[in-house]
Backbone and ligand atoms as CSV (ligand in chain L), in Angstrom:
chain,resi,resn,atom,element,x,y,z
A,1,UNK,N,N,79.186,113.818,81.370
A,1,UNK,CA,C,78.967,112.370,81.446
A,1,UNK,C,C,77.917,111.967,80.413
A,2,UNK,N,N,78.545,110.834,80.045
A,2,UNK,CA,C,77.455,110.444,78.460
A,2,UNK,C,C,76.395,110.075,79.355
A,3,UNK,N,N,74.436,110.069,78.734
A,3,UNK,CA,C,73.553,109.053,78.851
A,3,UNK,C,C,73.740,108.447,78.327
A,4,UNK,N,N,73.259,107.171,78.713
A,4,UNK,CA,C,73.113,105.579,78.408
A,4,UNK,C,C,71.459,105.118,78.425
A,5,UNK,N,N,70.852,105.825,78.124
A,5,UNK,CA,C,69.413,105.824,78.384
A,5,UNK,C,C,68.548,105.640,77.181
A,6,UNK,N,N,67.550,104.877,77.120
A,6,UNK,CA,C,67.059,105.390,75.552
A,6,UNK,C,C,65.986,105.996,75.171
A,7,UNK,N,N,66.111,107.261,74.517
A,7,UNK,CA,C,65.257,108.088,74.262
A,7,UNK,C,C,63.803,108.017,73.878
A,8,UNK,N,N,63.395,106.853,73.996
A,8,UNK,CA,C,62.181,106.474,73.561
A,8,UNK,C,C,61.641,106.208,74.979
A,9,UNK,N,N,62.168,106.445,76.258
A,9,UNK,CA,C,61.522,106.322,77.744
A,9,UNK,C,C,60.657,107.423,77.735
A,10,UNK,N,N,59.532,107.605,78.175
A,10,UNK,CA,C,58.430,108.331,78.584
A,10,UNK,C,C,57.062,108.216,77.317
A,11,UNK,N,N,58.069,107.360,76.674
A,11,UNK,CA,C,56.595,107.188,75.264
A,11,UNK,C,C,56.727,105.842,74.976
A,12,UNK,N,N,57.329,104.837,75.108
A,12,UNK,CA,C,57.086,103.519,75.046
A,12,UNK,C,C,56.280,102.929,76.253
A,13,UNK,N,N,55.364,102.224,75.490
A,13,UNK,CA,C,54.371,101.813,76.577
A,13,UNK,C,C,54.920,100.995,77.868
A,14,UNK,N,N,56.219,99.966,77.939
A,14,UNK,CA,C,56.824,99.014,78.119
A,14,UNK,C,C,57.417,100.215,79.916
A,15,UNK,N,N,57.693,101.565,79.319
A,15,UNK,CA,C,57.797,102.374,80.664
A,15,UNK,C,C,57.088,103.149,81.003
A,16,UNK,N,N,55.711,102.650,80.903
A,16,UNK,CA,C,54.652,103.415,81.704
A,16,UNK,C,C,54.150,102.906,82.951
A,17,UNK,N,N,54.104,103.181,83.790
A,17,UNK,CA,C,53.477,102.642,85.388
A,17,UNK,C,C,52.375,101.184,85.210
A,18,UNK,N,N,51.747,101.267,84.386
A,18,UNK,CA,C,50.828,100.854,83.962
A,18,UNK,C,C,51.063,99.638,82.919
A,19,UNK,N,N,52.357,99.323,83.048
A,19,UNK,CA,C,52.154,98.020,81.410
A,19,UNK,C,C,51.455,97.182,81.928
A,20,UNK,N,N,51.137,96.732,82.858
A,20,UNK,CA,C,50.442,95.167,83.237
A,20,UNK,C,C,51.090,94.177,83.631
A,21,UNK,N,N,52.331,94.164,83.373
A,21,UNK,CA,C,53.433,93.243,84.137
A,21,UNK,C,C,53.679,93.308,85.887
A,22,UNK,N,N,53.940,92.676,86.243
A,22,UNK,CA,C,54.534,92.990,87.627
A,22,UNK,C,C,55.046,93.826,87.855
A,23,UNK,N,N,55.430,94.670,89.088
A,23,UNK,CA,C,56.445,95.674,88.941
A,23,UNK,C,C,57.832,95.602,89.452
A,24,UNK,N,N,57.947,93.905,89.468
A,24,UNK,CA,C,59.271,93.538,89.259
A,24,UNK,C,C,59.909,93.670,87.744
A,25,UNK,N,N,58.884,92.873,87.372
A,25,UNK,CA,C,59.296,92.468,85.799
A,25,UNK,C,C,59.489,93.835,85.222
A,26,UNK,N,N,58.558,94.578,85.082
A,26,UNK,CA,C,59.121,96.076,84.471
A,26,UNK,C,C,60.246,96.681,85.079
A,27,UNK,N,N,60.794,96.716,86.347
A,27,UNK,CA,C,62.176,97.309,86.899
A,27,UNK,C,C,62.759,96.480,86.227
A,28,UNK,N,N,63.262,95.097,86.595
A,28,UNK,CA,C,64.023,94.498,85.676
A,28,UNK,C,C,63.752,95.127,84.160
A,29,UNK,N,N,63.140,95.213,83.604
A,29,UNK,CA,C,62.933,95.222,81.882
A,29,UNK,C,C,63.848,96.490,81.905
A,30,UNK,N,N,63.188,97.633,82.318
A,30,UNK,CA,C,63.569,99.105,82.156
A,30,UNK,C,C,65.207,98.988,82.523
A,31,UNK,N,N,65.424,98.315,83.698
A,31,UNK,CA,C,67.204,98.029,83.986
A,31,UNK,C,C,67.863,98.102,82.958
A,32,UNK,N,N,67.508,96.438,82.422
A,32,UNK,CA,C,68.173,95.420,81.660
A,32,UNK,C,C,68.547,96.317,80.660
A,33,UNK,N,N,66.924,96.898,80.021
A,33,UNK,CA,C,66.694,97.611,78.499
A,33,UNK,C,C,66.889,98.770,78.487
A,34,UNK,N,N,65.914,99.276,79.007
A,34,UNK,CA,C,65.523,101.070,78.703
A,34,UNK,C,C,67.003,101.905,78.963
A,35,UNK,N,N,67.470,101.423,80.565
A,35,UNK,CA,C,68.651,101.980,80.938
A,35,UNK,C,C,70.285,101.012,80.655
A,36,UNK,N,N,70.151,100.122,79.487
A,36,UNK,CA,C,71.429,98.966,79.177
A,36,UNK,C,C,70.955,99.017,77.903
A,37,UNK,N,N,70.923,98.154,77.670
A,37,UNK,CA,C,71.217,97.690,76.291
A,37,UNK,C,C,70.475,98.117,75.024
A,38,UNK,N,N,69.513,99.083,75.173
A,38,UNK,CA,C,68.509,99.927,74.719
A,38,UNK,C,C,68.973,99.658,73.558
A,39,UNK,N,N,70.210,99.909,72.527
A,39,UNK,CA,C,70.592,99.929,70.932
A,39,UNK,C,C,69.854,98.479,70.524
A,40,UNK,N,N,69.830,97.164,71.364
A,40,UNK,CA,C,69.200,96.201,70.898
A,40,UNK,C,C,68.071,95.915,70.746
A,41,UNK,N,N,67.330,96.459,71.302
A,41,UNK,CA,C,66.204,96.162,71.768
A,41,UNK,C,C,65.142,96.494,70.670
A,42,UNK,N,N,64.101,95.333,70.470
A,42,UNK,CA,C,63.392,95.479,69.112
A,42,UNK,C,C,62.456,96.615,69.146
A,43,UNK,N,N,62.084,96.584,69.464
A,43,UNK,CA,C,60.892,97.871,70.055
A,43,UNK,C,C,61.552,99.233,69.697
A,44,UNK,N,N,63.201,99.259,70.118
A,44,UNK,CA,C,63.699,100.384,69.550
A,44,UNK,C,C,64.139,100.056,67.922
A,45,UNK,N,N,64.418,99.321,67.478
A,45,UNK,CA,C,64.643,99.494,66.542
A,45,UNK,C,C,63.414,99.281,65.509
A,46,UNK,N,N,62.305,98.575,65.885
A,46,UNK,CA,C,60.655,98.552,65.217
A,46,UNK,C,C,60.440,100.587,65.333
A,47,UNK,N,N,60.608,100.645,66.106
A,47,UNK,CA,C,60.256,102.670,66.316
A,47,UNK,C,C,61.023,103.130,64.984
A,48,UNK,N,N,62.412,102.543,65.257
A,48,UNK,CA,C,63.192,103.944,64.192
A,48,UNK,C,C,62.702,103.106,62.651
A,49,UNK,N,N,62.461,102.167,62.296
A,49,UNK,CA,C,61.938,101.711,61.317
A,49,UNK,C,C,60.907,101.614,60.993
A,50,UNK,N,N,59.640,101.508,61.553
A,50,UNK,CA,C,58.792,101.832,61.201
A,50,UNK,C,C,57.897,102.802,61.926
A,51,UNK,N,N,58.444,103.257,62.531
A,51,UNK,CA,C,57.293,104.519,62.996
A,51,UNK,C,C,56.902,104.411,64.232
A,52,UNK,N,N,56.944,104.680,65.745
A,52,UNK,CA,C,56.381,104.188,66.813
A,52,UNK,C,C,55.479,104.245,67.143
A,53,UNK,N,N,54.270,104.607,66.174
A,53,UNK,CA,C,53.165,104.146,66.227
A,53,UNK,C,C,52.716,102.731,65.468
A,54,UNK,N,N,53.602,102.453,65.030
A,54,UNK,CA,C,53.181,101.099,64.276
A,54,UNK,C,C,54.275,99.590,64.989
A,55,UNK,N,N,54.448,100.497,66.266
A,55,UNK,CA,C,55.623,99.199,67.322
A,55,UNK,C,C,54.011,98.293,67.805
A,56,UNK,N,N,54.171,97.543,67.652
A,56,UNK,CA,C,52.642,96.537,68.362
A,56,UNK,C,C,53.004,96.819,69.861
A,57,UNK,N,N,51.965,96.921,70.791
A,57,UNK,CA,C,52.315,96.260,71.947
A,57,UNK,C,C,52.539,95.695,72.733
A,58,UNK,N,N,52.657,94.377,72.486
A,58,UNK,CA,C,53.052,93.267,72.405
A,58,UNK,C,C,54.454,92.822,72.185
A,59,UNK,N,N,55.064,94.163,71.533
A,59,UNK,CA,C,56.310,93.623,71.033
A,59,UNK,C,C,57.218,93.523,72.391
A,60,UNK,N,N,58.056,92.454,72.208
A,60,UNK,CA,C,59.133,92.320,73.641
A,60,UNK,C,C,60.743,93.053,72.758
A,61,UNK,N,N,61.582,93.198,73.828
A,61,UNK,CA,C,62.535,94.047,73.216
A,61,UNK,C,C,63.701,92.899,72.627
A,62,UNK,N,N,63.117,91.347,73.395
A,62,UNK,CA,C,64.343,90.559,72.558
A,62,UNK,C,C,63.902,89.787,71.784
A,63,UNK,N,N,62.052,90.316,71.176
A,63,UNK,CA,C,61.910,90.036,69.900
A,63,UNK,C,C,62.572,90.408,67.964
A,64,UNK,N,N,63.878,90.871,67.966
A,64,UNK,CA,C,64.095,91.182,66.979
A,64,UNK,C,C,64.026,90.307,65.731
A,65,UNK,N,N,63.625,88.889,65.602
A,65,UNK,CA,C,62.757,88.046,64.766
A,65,UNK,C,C,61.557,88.849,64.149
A,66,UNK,N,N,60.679,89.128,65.234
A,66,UNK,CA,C,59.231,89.902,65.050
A,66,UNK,C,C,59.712,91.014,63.998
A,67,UNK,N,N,60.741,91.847,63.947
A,67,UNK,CA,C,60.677,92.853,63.657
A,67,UNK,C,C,61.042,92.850,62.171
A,68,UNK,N,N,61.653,91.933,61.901
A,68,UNK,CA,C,62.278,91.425,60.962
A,68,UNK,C,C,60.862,90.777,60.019
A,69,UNK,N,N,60.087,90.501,60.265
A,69,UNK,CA,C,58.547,89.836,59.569
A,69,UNK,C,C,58.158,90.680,59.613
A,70,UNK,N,N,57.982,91.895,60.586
A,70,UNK,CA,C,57.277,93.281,60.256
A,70,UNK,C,C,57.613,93.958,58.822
A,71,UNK,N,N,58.667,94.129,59.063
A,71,UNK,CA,C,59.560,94.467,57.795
A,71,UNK,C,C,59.553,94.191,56.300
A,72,UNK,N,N,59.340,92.711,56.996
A,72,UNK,CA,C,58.762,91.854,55.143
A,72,UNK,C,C,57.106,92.231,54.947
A,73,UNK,N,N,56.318,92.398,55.517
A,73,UNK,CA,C,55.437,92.175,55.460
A,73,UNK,C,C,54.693,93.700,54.292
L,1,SF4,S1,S,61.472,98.982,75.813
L,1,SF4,FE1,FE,63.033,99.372,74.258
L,1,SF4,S2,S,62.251,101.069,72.994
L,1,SF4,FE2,FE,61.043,101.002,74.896
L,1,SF4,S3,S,62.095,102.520,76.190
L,1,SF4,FE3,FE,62.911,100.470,76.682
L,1,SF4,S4,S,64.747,100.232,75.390
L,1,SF4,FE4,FE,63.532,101.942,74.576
């Protein structure tokens, strides 16, 4: 059976116990994202482009605008 998961779970800050959000809002997020739609999500694609140490934390995953000014910058 394929994963559908995205490999950047256990090192993105966004799925650590601890983001600061509710812990609604992070189940939802991790749902929606981490375990769905993960290929979109800016944060993953800010990682494979520039390095996941240089993802802000701040970044949201349906910022892909942001990532795109990262880029130019
Ligand atoms: S927030 Fe994005 S990059 Fe981080 S684990 Fe979830 S899908 Fe992957």
């Amino acid at each position: 059976m394929a994963v559908h998961a995205c490999d950047h779970i256990g090192y993105c800050p966004l799925t650590a116990d601890a983001t600061g959000y509710s812990p609604e809002f992070a189940r939802n997020l991790r749902t929606v994202w981490c375990r769905g739609e993960f290929t979109a999500c800016a944060r993953y694609h800010a990682a494979r482009l520039l390095g996941s140490e240089n993802v802000p934390i701040d970044l949201f995953p349906v910022d892909r605008e942001r990532v795109s000014r990262l880029l130019a910058n």
